[in-house]
Structure formats: structure tokens, C-alpha cells
N, C-alpha and C positions, 0 to 999 in steps of 0.2 A: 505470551503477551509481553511487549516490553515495559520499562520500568514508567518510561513518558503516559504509553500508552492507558496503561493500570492507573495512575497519576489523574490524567485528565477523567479515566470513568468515574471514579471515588469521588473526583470533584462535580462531574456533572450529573453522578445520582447526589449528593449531598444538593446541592439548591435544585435539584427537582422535587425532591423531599421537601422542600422546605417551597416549592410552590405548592402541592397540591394539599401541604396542611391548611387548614381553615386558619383564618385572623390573622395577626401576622407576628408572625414566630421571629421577627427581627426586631420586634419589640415596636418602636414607631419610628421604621428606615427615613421617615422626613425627618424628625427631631435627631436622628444622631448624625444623618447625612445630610446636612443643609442643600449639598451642592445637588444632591438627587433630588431632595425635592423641590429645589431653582431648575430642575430638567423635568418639570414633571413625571417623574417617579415614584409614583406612590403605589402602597396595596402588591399586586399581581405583577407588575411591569419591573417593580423594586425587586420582587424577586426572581424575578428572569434575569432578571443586569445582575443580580447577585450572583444567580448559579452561574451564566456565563463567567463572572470575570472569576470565581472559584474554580474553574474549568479551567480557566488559560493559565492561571497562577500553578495549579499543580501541573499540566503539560507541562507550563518551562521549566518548573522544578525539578521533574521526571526528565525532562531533555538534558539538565543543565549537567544533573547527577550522572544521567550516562555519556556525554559528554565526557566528565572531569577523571569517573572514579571505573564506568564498568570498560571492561574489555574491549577493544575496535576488529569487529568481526565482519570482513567483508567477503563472500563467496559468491562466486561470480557463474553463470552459468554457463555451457560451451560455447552459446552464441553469444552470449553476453559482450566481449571484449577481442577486437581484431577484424575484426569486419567492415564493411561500407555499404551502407542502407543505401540504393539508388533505386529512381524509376517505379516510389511506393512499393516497394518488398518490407517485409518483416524482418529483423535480426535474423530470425531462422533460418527465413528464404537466401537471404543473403549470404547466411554460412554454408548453408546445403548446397546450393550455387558454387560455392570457393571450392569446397570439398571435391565437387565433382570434376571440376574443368581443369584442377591444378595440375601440374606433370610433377608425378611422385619426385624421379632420379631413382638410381641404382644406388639400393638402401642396401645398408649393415645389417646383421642380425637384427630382429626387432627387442628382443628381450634381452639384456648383459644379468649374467650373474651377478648376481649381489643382494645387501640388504635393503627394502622397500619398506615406508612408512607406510602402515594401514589404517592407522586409528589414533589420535591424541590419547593418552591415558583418562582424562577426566569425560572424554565422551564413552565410555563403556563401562558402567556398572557393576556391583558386585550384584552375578544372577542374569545379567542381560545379554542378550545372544543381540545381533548386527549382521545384516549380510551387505557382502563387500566385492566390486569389482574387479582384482586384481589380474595382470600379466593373461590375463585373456580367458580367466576362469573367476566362479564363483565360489567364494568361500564363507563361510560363516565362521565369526569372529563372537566368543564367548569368555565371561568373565566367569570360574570357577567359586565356590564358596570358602575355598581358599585363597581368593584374593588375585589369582595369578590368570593371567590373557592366552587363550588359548585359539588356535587357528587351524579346521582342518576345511576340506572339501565340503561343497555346499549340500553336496546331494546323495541322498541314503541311497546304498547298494542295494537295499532291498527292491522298491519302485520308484526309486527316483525322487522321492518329496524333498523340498529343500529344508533343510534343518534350518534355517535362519529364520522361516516364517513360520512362525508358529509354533518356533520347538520352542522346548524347557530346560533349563540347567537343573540338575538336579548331583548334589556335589561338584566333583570335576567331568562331571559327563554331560552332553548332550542327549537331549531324548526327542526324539525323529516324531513331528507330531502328526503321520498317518497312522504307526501301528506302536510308536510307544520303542521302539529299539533305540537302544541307550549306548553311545560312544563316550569313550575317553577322551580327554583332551589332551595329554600329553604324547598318547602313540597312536588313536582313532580305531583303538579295536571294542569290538560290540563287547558288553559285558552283561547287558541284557535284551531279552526278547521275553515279552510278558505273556506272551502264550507260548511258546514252545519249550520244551522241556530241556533241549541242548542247545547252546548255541554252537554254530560252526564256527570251526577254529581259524577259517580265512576270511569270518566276515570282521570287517574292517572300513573304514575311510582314511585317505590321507590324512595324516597329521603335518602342520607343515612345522621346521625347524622357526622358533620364533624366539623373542626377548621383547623388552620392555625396560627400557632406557630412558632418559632425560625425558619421561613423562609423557613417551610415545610408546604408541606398540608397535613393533618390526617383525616384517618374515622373512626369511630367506630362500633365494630362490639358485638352485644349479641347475641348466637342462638335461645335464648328466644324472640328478641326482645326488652329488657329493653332498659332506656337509659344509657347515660356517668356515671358510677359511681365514677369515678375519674377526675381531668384535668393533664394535661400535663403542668409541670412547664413551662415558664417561663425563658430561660437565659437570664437578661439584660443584657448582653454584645453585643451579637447579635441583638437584637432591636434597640439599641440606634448609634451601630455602631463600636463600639469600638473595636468588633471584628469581621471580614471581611471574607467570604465567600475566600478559597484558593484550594478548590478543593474535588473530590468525586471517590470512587472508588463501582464499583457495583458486584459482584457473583450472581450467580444461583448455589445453593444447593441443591443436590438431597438427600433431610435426614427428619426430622421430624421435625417439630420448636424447641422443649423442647432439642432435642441434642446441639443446639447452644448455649442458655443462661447457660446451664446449667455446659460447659466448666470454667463458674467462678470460680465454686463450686469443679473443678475436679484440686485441688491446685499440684498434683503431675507429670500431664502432661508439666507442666510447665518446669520442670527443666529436664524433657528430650529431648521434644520436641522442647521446643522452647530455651535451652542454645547454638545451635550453632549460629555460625553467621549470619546475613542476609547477607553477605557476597556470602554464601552458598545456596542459594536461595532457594526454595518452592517447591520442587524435593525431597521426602523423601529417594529415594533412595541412595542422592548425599548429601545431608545436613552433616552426621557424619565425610566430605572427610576429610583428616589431613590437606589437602593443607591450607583451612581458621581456624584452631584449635587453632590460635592466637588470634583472637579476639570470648570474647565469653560474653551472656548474663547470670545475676543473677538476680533472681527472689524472693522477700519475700511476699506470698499474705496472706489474710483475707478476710474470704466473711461471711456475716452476714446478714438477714432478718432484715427490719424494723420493729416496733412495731405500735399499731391504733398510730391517723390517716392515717398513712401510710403502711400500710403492705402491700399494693399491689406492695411496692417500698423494692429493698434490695441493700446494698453498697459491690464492691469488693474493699481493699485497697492495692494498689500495688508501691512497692517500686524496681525499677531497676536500675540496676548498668552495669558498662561495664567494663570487665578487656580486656587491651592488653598483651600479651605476661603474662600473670599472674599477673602485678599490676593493681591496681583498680585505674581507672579515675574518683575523685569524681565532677569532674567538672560536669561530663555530668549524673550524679545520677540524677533522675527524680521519682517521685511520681504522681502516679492517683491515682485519685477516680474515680472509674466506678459503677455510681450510675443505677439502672436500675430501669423503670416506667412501670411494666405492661409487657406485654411478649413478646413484640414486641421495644423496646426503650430504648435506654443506653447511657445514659454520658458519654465519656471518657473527664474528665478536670483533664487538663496538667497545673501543676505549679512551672517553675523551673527556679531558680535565672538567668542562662547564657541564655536559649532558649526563656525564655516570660511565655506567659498564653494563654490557648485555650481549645479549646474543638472538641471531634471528636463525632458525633452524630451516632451511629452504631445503624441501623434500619433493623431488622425482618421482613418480609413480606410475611406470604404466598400467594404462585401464584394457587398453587395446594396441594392437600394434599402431599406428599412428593415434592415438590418443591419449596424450598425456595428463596426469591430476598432479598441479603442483601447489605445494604447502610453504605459506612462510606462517611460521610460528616465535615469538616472541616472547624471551622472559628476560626480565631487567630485575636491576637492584630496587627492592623493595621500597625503599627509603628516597628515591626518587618519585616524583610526581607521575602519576599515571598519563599525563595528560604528553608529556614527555616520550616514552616510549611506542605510544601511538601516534605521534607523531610523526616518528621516523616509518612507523610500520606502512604510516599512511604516503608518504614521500616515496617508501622500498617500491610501493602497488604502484604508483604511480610510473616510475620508470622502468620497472618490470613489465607494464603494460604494454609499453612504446614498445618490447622486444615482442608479444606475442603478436603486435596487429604484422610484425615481420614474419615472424614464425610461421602463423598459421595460412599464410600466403605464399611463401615462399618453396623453392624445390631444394631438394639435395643433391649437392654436386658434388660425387665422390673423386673426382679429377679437380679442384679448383682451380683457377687462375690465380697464382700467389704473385707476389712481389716482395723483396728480402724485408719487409719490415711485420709481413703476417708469418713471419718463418714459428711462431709458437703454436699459431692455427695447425701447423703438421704434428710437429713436439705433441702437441693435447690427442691428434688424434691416432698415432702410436703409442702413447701413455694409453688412453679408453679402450683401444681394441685386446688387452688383456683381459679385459672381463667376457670376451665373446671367445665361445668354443668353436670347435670342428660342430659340433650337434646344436648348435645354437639356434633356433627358429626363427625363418626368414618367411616376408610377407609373401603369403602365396597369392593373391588376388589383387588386384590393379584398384576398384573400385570398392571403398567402404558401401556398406547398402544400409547402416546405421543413420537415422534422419536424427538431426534434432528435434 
């Protein structure tokens, strides 16, 4: 329940309490409240108008509070955002409708090697087992009583039960809650079977290579099998504390992974797309209206591949500005870097003299081969106002929207039509195709049969 929510019950059991005691527990609501009893409010009626306005006082309390101070958590479901409800259809109907009639294009591998975000650190407990969709299997994702995130294969070798439902942590092991068989969490070999007296030396589950970084859990994935050929930087800001956890927003994209990062590199969508207001919200239809054409965004980017030891890593350098009514507010100019790790992982740090310093962690995940789970997570400087930071996270959703209602409609076209000024749109996607193998798994079937 949320804080509002809890807020207004407290208050409207508190003056319900106080009607159905006998006499009147407000002492005599006429003689202290003249103006109630100039409304005729006395007895029983005094204390209805009491418990109401004790109700509404703590709701906006409860509102104001999570408003200013908690986290801005928006998760959105597959249908939820990129869609067009026509002709009395449902969000669903309308996705499932898109889904089916769209022309894929001749897709890229569907899965790139590399690191994939699975879980925020503060969503998984010490003891608490998760099951989780990833790269087109189920895994279960468990917190050891050692403290440490551990990831193997969802599903016991023995019959199949999924360890995420129902099973039990018990140290660093999982224990398979049809017959009690107990895995490892570091390599997923059995270490126990409670009735049999040997266990066998090949029973096992995958263990997947994993870490837990900037207060996320990662796994790694090669179709080969190799291990981690890279690590995952490192923000000390977020380790040490300095900058604080303020809030996450989540999508479901029905697109291909490589169409997402590769938006860095497509510098001219920028200034179409995304020069209206947020104002104007995440409706392409509605975005160009004249009514918000007073405030609008500028955009200057640069996107460039890193060179060894880092080439699995490329920087976008983006510089925004906001004019009202035609003058530029350089107060509110802000600069990223949105450095990206691998094809699943991107930096946004925010450095701007009036708002602070931050970072917003935009994480790739595919669930399915055209299904994509994307994270933006945010942590800022403590000592900044919360209200601050979500705000931006709230602005990030917003324009990030505009790109899925394109995404999730659109085809891949592995030949484009370029013109010398998208010449980076190539550059990005010779940089991306390093992460795809000779064995790399490519979509065998034309038609998701997954409904919303």
C-alpha cells in the first residue's frame, strides 16, 4: 500500500472511530467550531465532516510526502505505451493487432553477447529466491545467506519443478521445492538429495557467470559459452553513497535489441522527434499540437566508438538546451555523456552547475527475441532535492516513450536508405555486430504466438 494510500485509511478509521463512539468525543464541535455550527453541524453530521476532512488532510499529506521525498517508480506494461487504441479495441487488442500484421525485416542475431541487467540490488533479499525472464529462458535468481546474487536455470534436472516457485535458500544453495534437491549457487551442482544416499556426480543446473555492480545484479551471457570478456565499470558515486537511489522506470519493447542502442547513432531523429515539448507528452500523434510550441528542446549530439582496450564500449556526447517562447535558458543547459558498455548497458551522467550530478543507468534486456525489458534507473547526489532528480527521470520517460510508440511499430531494415549525414547510423552498426557470433541465435519463426 502506498504512503497516501495508508495516510488517508489512518485518517478515515480515525473519524470513524470517533462517529460510532456515543456523545461527542469532540468535546462540543459547535462551541469550538462556530463556523460548523453556523452550517448546521452538530452531534453525528460534526463528526462525518470531521472524519472526512481528517481523510483528505492525511491523503495529501501521504501524496505530498511521496511526491517530494519517495522514489518515482513508473513501470509500464507491454501494452501499456506505443500503441493506438482505434475502433473500441483495448490497449491489448491494439498491441496484439501491431504484433501480428508488422513485417519483422531480416533481423540480426536476436541475442548479442554480453552483460544483461536482471534485478536492481534492493529488489532481492537476503534468503529470497525471483524468477526471471531472460534471453528466452527462465531463471531463478536468489540471494545466498551470504549476502551475494546468485543465477542459475530455472528448472530442476530431476522433474522439471521450477526452483523460483516455491523453492528455499538454504545457505548458498537452492532447494527445488518438489523433492528438496539442493544446488549451489556459484557452480549449480546438487549437494543434496534428502532421500537418496549418493548423489550423482553430473547432477547439476546451470550456473550462469553473474556480478553485482552499481546496485544491480548482471549475468552474462555467450552463445558459445565463453566467459566475461569485459567487466562492468564501476560508478563510485553509487558505492560509497554519495549518490542515492531516486527512482526507475521500466518498458516492454516489441523490437529487436540493436534498434534501441542504436538510436545514439540516428543523430537526426533528434531534432524531430524529440524538439517538442514534454510538455506534449508521448502521443506522436499529439506532440507537434501548437498549443505547447512555446517551449521546445535543442539538441547537439556526437556519437563515437571507443578504441582497445575498450571497444566493446562507445560515448554519445549530448548537449541540451531549452528555449521558451524563442529565448534560450542557459540556466537549465545540461550536458551527458551516455557512455555505453556492451549492448545491453548505458550511462547517462548528468553534470550541471544549477541541478547536481547523476547518473541514469538505461539497461537492455531481452525477454524474448523481439521483446525487449528496458530499465532506466537513477541515482543522484544525496544532498540534492529528491524532487529534482525525478524530475528528470520523469522528462527521460517521457521522451523515451516517443521512441517506443516508433519502435514498437516499425520494421528492420537491414539495407537502409542513408544519406551522408546518417553516415553514424552505419559506424554504430559495425561497432554492435562485434558482439554477435558465427552461433549466435537467430529468430526461427515469423510469428510471436505470445498475447498480451
Amino acid at each position: 500500500m502506498s504512503n497516501a494510500k495508508a495516510a488517508a485509511v489512518i485518517g478515515l478509521g480515525v473519524g470513524a472511530m470517533l462517529i460510532t463512539q456515543g456523545g461527542d468525543p469532540l468535546g462540543s464541535v459547535g462551541s469550538w467550531y462556530p463556523i460548523w455550527s453556523e452550517m448546521g453541524l452538530r452531534g453525528a453530521p460534526a463528526r462525518a465532516f470531521f472524519c472526512f476532512s481528517v481523510g483528505v488532510l492525511f491523503f495529501a499529506i501521504g501524496w505530498l510526502y511521496r511526491q517530494l521525498f519517495s522514489p518515482l517508480e513508473l513501470l509500464r506494461s507491454p501494452e501499456d505505451v506505443g500503441y493506438v487504441e482505434e475502433d473500441g479495441r483495448t490497449k491489448a487488442q491494439a498491441a496484439n493487432d501491431a504484433r501480428r500484421r508488422r513485417k519483422i525485416g531480416e533481423l540480426p542475431p536476436v541475442y548479442p553477447n554480453g552483460w544483461y541487467r536482471v534485478l536492481d540490488s534492493h529488489m532481492l533479499q537476503r534468503g529470497e529466491v525471483k524468477s526471471v525472464s531472460i534471453l528466452g529462458e527462465q531463471v531463478a535468481v536468489f540471494r545466498g545467506h551470504d549476502g551475494k546474487a546468485y543465477v542459475v536455470d530455472a528448472y530442476c534436472p530431476h522433474l522439471g519443478a521450477n526452483l523460483a516457485v516455491g523453492g528455499r535458500v538454504f545457505g548458498n544453495c537452492i532447494e527445488c521445492p518438489f523433492h528438496g534437491w539442493q544446488f549451489q549457487g556459484d557452480n549449480g551442482v546438487c549437494v543434496k538429495i534428502p532421500y537418496a544416499e549418493k548423489v550423482p556426480d553430473f547432477a547439476s543446473v546451470r550456473s550462469w557467470p553473474s556480478c553485482e555492480v552499481n546496485k544491480q545484479i548482471l549475468v552474462w551471457f555467450h552463445c558459445d559459452g565463453e566467459g566475461p570478456q569485459w567487466i562492468v565499470p564501476e560508478q563510485p558515486e553509487i558505492t560509497n553513497d554519495e549518490w542515492v537511489y531516486r527512482g526507475r522506470t521500466e518498458h516492454f519493447i516489441n523490437a529487436h535489441i540493436q534498434e534501441i542502442p542504436e538510436n545514439a547513432a540516428d543523430i537526426a531523429h533528434l531534432s524531430h522527434l524529440h524538439t517538442p515539448s514534454m510538455l506534449s507528452g508521448a502521443d506522436l500523434r499529439y506532440t507537434n499540437s501548437k498549443i505547447w510550441e512555446f517551449v521546445q528542446h535543442d539538441w547537439k549530439v556526437d556519437w563515437k566508438p571507443e578504441s582497445e582496450p575498450n571497444k566493446h564500449c562507445s560515448q554519445m556526447f549530448v548537449k541540451h538546451a531549452l528555449r521558451v517562447f524563442g529565448c534560450h535558458w542557459p540556466l537549465l543547459d545540461v550536458s551527458v555523456v551516455a557512455r555505453q558498455v556492451g549492448p545491453g548497458i548505458v550511462f547517462l551522467l548528468f553534470d550541471q552547475t544549477f541541478l547536481g550530478r547523476g547518473v541514469i543507468m538505461h539497461c537492455v534486456t531481452p525477454v524474448e527475441p523481439l521483446l525487449q525489458c528496458v530499465t532506466h534507473t537513477i541515482f543522484y547526489q544525496s544532498n540534492i532535492p529528491p524532487v529534482v532528480p525525478k524530475f528528470i527521470l520523469k522528462v527521460e520517460c517521457i521522451q523515451f516513450e516517443r521512441d517506443v510508440m516508433i519502435w514498437n511499430n516499425k520494421k528492420y531494415v537491414s539495407k537502409p536508405l542513408l544519406v551522408k549525414e546518417d553516415s553514424a547510423i552505419q559506424k554504430h552498426r559495425r561497432w554492435f555486430s562485434q558482439f554477435y557470433s558465427e552461433n549466435s541465435p537467430r529468430l526461427q519463426y515469423q510469428r510471436d504466438k505470445l498475447d498480451f
